[in-house]
C-alpha positions in Angstrom: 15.0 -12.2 11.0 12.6 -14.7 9.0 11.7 -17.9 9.3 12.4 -20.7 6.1 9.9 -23.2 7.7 7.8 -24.5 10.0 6.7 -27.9 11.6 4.3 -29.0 13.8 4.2 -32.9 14.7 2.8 -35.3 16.4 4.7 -38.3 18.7 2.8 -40.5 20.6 4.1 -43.9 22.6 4.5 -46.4 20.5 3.6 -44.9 17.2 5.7 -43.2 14.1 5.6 -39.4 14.0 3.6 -37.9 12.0 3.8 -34.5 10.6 0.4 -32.7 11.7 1.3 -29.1 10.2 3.9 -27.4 7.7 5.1 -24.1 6.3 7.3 -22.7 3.7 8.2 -19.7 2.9 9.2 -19.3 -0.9 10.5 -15.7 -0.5 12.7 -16.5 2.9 13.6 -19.4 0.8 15.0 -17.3 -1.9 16.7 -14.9 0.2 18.4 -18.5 1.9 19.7 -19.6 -1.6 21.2 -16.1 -2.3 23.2 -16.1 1.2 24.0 -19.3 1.1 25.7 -19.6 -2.7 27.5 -22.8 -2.2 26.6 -24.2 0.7 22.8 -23.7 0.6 20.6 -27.0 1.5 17.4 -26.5 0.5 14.0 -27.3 2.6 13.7 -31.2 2.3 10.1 -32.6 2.4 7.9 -33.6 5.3 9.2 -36.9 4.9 12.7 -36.7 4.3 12.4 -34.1 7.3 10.7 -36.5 9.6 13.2 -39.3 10.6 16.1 -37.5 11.4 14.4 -34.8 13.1 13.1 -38.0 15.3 16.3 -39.7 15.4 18.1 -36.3 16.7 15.7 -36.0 19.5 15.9 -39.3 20.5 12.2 -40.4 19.5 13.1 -43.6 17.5 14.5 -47.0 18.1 14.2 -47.5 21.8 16.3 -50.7 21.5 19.4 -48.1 20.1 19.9 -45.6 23.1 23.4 -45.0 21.5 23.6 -43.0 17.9 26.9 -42.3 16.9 25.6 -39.6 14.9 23.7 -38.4 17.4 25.5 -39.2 21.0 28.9 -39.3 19.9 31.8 -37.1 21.4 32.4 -35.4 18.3 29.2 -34.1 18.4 28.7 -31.0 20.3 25.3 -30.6 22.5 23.7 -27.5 21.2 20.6 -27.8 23.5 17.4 -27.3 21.4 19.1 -25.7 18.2 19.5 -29.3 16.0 21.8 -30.1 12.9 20.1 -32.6 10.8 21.5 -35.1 8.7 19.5 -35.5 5.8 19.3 -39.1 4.5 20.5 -39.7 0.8 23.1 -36.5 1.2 26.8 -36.3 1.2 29.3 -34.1 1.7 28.9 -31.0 3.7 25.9 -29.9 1.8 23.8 -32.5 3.5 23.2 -30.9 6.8 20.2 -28.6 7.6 21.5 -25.9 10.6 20.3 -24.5 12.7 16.9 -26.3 12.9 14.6 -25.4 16.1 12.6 -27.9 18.5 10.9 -27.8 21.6 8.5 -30.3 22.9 5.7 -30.7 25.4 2.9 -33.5 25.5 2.4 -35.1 22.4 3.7 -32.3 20.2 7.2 -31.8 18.7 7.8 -27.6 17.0 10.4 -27.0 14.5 11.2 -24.1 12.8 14.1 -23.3 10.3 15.6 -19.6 10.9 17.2 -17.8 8.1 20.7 -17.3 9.0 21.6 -14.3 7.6 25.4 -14.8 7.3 27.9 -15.0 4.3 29.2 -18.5 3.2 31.9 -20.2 5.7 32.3 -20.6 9.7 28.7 -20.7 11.2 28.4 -18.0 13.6 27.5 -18.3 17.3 24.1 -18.9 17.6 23.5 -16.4 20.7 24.9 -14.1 17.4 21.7 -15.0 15.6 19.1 -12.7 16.0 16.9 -15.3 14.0 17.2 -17.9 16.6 16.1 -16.0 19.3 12.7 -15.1 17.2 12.3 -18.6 15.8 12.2 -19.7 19.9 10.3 -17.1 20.3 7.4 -18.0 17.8 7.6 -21.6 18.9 7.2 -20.9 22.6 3.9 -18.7 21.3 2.6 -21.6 19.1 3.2 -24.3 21.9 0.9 -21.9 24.6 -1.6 -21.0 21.3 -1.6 -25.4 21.4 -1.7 -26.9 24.4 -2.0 -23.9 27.0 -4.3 -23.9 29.6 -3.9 -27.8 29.8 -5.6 -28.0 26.6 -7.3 -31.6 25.6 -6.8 -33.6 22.8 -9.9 -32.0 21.1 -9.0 -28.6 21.9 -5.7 -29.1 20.3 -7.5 -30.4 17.1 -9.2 -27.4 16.4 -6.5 -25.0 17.3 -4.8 -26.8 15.1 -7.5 -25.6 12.3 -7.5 -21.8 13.5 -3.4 -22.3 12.9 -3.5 -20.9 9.3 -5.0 -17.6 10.0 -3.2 -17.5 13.1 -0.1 -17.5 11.3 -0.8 -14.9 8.9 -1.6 -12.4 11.9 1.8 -13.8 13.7 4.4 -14.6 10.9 3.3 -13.0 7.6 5.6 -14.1 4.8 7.9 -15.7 7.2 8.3 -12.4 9.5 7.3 -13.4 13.0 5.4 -10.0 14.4 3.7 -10.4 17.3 4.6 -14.1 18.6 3.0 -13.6 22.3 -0.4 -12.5 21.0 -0.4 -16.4 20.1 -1.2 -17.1 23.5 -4.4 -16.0 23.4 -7.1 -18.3 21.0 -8.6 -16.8 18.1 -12.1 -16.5 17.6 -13.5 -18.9 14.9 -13.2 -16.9 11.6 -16.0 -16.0 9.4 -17.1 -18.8 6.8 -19.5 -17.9 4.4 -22.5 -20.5 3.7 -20.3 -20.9 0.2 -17.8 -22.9 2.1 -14.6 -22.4 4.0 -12.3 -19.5 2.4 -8.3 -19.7 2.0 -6.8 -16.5 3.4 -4.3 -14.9 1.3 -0.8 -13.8 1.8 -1.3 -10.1 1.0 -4.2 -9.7 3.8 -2.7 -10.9 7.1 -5.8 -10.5 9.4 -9.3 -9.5 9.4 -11.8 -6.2 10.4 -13.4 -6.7 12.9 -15.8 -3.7 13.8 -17.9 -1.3 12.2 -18.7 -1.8 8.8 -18.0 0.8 6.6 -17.3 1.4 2.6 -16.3 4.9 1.6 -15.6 6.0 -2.0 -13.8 9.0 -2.7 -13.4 10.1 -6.0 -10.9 13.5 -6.6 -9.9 15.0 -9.9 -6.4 17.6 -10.4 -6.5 19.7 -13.7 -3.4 20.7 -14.7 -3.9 23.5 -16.9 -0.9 25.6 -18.6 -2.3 28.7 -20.6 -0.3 30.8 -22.8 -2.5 34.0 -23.6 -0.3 33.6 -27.2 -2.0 32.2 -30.2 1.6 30.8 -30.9 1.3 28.5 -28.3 -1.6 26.2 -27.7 -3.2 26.3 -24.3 -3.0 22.5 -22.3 -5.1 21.3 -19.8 -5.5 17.6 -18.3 -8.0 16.3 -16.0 -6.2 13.4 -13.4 -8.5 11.4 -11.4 -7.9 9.2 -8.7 -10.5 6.9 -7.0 -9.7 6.5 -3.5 -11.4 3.7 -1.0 -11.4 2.3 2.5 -13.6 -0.6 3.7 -14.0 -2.2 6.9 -15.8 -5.7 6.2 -15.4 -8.6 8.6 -14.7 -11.7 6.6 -11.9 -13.5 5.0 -12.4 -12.2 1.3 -15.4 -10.1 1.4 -16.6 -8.4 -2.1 -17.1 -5.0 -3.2 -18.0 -3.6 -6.8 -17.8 -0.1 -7.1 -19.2 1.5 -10.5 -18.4 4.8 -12.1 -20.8 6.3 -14.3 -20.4 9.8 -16.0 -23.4 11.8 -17.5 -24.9 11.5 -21.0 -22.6 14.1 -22.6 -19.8 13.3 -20.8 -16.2 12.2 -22.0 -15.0 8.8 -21.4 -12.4 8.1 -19.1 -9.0 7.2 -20.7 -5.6 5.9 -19.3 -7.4 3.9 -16.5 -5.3 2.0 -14.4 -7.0 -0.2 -11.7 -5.3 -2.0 -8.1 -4.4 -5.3 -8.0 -7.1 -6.4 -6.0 -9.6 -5.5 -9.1 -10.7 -9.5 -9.6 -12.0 -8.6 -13.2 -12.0 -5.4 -15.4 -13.8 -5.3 -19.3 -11.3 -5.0 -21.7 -12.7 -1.7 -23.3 -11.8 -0.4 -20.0 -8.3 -0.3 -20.9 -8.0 0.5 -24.2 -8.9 4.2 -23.8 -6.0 5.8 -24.2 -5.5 9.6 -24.0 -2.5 9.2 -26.6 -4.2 7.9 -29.4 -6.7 9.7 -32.3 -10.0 9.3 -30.3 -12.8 7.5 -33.1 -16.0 8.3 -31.1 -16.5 4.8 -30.2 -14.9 4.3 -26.6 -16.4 3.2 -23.8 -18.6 5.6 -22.1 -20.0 3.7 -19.1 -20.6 2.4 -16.4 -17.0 1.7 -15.2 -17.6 -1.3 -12.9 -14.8 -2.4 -10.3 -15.1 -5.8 -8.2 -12.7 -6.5 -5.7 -11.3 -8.2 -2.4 -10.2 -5.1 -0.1 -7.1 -4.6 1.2 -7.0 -3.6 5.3 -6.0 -0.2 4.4 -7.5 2.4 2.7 -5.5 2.2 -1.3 -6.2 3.8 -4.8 -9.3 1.7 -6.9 -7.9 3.0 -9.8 -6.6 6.4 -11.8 -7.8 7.8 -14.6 -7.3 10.5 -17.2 -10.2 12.6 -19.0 -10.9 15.0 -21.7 -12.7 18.4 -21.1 -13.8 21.1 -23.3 -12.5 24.0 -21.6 -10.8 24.7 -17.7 -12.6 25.6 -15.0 -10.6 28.7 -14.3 -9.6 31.1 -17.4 -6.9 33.9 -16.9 -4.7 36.2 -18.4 -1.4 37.7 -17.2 0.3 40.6 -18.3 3.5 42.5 -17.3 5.2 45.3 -18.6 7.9 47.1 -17.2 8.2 51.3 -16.8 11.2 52.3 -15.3 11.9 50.8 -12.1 8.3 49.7 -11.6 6.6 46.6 -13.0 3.1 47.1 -13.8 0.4 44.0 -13.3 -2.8 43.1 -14.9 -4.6 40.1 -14.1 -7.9 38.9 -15.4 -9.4 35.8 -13.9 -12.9 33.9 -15.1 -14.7 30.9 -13.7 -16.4 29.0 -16.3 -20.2 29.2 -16.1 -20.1 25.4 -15.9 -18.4 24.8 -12.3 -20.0 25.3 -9.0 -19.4 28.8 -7.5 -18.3 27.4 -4.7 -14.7 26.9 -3.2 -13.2 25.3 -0.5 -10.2 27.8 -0.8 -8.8 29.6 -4.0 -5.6 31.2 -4.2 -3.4 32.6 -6.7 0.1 33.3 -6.1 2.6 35.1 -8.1 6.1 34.6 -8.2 9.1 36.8 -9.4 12.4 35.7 -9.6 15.6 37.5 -10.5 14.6 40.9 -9.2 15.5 40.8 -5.4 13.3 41.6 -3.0 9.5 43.2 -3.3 9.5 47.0 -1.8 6.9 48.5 -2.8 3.3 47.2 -4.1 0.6 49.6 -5.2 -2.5 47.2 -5.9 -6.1 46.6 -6.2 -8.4 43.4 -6.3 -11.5 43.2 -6.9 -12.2 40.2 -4.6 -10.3 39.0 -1.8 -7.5 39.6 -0.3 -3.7 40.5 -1.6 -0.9 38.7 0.7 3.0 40.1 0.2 6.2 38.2 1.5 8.8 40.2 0.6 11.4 38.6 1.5 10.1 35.6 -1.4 9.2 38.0 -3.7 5.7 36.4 -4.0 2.5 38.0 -3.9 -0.2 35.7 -2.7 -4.1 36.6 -3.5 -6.4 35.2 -1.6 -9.7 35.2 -3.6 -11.8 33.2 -0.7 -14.9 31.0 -1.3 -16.6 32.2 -3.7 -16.1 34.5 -7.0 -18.5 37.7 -7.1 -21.7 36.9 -9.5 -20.1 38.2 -12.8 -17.7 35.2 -12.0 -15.0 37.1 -13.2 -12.2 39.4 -10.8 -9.2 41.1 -11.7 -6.1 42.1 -10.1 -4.0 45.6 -11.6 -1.2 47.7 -10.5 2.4 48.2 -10.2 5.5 46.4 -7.9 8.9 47.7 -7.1 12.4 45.3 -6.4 15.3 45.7 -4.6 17.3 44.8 -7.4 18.7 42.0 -9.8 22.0 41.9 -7.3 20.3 41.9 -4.0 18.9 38.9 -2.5 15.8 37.3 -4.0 14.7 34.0 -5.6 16.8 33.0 -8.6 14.8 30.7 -11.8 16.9 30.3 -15.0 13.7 30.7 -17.0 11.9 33.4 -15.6 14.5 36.0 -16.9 13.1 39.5 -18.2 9.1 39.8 -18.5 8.7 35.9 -18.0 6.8 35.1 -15.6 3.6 32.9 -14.6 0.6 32.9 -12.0 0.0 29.3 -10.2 -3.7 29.0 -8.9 -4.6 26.6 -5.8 -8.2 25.6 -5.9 -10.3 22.8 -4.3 -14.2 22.8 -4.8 -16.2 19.8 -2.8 -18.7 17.9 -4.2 -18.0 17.7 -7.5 -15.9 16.5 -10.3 -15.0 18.3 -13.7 -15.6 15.1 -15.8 -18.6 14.6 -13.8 -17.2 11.0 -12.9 -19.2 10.0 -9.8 -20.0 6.9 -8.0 -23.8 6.6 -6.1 -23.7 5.2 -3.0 -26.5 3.2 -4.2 -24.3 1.6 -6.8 -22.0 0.0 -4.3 -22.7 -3.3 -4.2 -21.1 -5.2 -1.2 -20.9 -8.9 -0.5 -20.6 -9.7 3.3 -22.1 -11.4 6.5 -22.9 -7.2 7.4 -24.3 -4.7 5.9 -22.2 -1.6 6.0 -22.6 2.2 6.0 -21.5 3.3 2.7 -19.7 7.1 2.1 -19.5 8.7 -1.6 -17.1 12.1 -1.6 -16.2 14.2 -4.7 -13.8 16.8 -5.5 -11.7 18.5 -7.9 
């Protein structure tokens, strides 16, 4: 249910039309020529457009009142909903169907609906879902016009506000919200620069409270092995997270990273659309090549247009000495029993402080957990037997020697009873899955000051900086 085009034009006694307003829509357009195959007939100009659109609605040559075109009885009347003729086409690919036009005053509305239909007998119009919208939107632009008995210089500069008031209404040839048109829109916001075109990806505007936050939040994904055969692997994954509420038609915002004096630089960075400019050392960091010593360390500056909504700045990847969190895990089996030693460690070089910290252990293959005989020494140990998953819950904070253990034995139903099933996790493999999140702070030490944010706009807004890993 799109719309192809749009007209607006103006007829006065005594004068030739003139076309006061237009729209195309190059994606509904594209989607027209796929439908259509053979039979499509493209969008004509304004003025190829212009005379028979007059001549259909009988707006031209008073001295003719008869058109066989238009007024004879092979014709049928189709009210409002128009098949034009185009001038210089033959054949049954010259007519443009079903073209839309009301009229009031001075002012003539046409619209071409998509008719989303395969090739061959047109379908009934009342069939058309597309027709009913395209009436729809030109009943809101003619009250968003000449409502309220609107004068001629009212009409010229709603006229102006038409653009933007299009883009809230009809996005990319979608009408939305047609009977909002009704209602005038308030001048828009035109810096001193001079007037701003507003694009196609940002269909209105804030208006409100002004507000910039920044988030910045790192993952590590850490896999380690205990086994000098295998090398431990850990990956720090950052993402840079923002929402701004500016008034303004393109207002912009830099945002700059910066990392402390030892810190690694940030690789793999990948940056939203709306990033205007980037330096190219930015993105030539990359994680999978030999690192020389020479990348780019800082500051990471990101200007931008904002989206409405809040969206990703940009993702990156870093390199750290160690993980925050070291561990071993060891099983061995006596008998019926399993016996469990855990070691945990938080590195002397992350904050002691946790928004929640678990680890859970999983065992598969075994059946059901029965009976558990162990001791923590922090926290709290959580059993669901029926997953087979012992869940310790080491709280907010690890004691002062930063380091806690787990130890003891665990009984199963049995390998033939019910239980959770992993093809790899046969025999004494098995692994330990920590859940961590600590606020205010990042492991790269990747951070962005609030006083770094540098916004251009007709308001100054409140601006918000939150870590976390």
């Amino acid at each position: 249910m799109s719309i192809r085009a749009l007209w607006i034009i103006s007829q006065e006694k005594g004068e030739s039309g003139k076309v006061r307003f237009s729209r195309r829509y190059p994606t509904v357009e594209s989607r027209a020529s796929r439908l259509g195959r053979g039979s499509y007939v493209p969008v004509p100009e304004d003025s190829a457009l212009l005379r028979p659109l007059l001549t259909d609605l009988g707006l031209t040559d008073p001295e003719k009142p008869f058109v066989e075109a238009r007024d004879g009885c092979s014709r049928l009347h189709r009210t409002a909903a128009l098949e034009l003729v185009l001038e210089g086409r033959q054949g049954a690919g010259a007519a443009l169907w079903p073209v839309l036009a009301i009229s009031q005053g001075g002012l003539i509305l046409a619209c071409l609906p998509l008719v989303e239909a395969p090739p061959g007998p047109r379908p009934p119009l009342p069939s058309l879902a597309s027709v009913s919208q395209g009436f729809s939107l030109l009943a809101g632009l003619q009250a968003f016009l000449s409502g309220s008995g609107a004068g001629k210089a009212e009409v010229e500069s709603r006229l102006a506000l038409l653009p933007a008031a299009l883009m809230q209404a009809c996005p990319l040839g979608t009408p939305l919200e047609t009977p909002q048109l009704c209602q005038p829109l308030p001048p828009p916001t035109v810096p001193l620069a001079g007037p701003q075109k507003q694009p196609a990806w940002k269909p209105g505007v804030h208006r409100g409270r002004a507000l910039v936050s920044v988030a910045v939040s790192e993952q590590v994904r850490s896999m380690q092995y205990g086994n000098r055969a295998r090398t431990d692997l850990w990956d720090v994954y950052g993402t840079v997270t923002c929402k701004c509420d500016l008034e303004g038609v393109l207002p912009t915002v830099t945002v700059t990273l910066s990392l402390p004096p030892n810190g690694s630089p940030l690789q793999d960075i990948l940056a939203h659309p709306c990033v205007s400019s980037l330096d190219s050392s930015l993105l030539t960091a990359s994680s999978v090549d030999e690192s020389d010593g020479s990348a780019f360390s800082g500051p990471y500056k990101f200007p931008f247009s904002p989206p409405l909504e809040p969206f990703h700045l940009c993702f990156y990847t870093s390199q750290v000495p160690v993980p925050p969190i070291l561990g071993s895990y060891q099983l061995r089996e006596e008998g019926s029993q399993l016996k469990i030693t855990v070691n945990l460690k938080l590195h002397e070089s992350v904050r002691n402080g946790f928004e929640y910290c678990e680890a859970h252990l999983p065992f598969f293959n075994r059946g059901q957990l029965t009976n558990t005989d162990l001791r923590v020494t922090s926290g709290q140990l959580e059993v669901a037997r029926e997953k087979s998953l012992l869940v310790w819950v080491l709280g907010q904070k690890f004691p002062k020697s930063r380091e806690v253990s787990l130890g003891g034995s665990v009984s199963f139903s049995g390998a033939g009873s019910l239980g959770p099933v992993d093809p790899l996790c046969t025999e004494l493999t098995a692994y330990i899955k920590l859940y961590f999140r600590i606020p205010d702070v990042t492991l790269s030490g990747c951070s962005v000051d609030q006083h770094s944010v540098q916004v251009y706009s007709s308001v100054k807004p409140r601006i918000t900086t939150s870590p976390g890993l």
